[in-house]
N, C-alpha and C positions, 0 to 999 in steps of 0.2 A: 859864563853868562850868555843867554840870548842876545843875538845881533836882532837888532832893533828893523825892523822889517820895512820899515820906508826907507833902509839904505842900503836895502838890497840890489844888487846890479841886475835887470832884467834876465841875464843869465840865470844867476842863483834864482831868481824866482819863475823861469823856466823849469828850474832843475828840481824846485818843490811843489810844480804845477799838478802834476797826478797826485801827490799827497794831500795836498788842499782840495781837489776835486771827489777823490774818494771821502775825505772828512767832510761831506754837505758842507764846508766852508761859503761863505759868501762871497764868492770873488771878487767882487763889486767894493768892498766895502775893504779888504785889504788895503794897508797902506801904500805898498808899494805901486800898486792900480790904481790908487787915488791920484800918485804923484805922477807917474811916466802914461804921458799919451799913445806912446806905441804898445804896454803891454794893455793900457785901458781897453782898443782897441781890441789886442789880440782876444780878450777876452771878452767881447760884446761879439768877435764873432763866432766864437767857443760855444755861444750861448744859444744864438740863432742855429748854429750845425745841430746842437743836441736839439733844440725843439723841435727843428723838422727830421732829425733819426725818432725822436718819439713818435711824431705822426703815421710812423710807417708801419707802427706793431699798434697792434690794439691793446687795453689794458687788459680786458677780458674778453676771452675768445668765443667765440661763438659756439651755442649747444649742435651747430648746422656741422656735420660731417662729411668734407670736401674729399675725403680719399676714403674707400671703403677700408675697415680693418679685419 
C-alpha cells in the first residue's frame, strides 16, 4: 500500500524530489509541500533557480549565424 504522502519525512520527499520533477508534477500542490514550511520553501526556490536557468537559453534560436561553419 502507498504511504500516504503528507507523511512523508522531508527526507523521503527529498528522496522522490527528481522523480516528481521529471513527472511535470506540481510541486506546489503535493501534500507533503502543503504541510512542512521548510520543504514549501525549498521548493518556491527550486522554482525561481529553473525560471531564471530558462532565461539563459532561448527557446528558439536564432536564423543569425554567430560561428562560421
Amino acid at each position: 500500500m502507498p504511504r500516504d504522502a503528507s507523511k512523508l519525512t522531508c527526507e523521503e520527499f527529498r528522496g522522490q524530489l527528481s522523480d516528481l520533477i521529471n513527472s511535470d508534477a506540481d510541486l506546489e500542490d503535493h501534500p507533503h509541500v502543503k504541510a512542512c514550511p521548510t520543504c514549501r520553501q525549498m521548493v518556491q526556490e527550486l522554482e525561481v533557480i529553473a525560471e531564471e536557468a530558462r532565461k539563459l537559453f532561448p527557446s528558439e534560436w536564432s536564423e543569425v549565424s554567430w560561428w562560421p561553419r
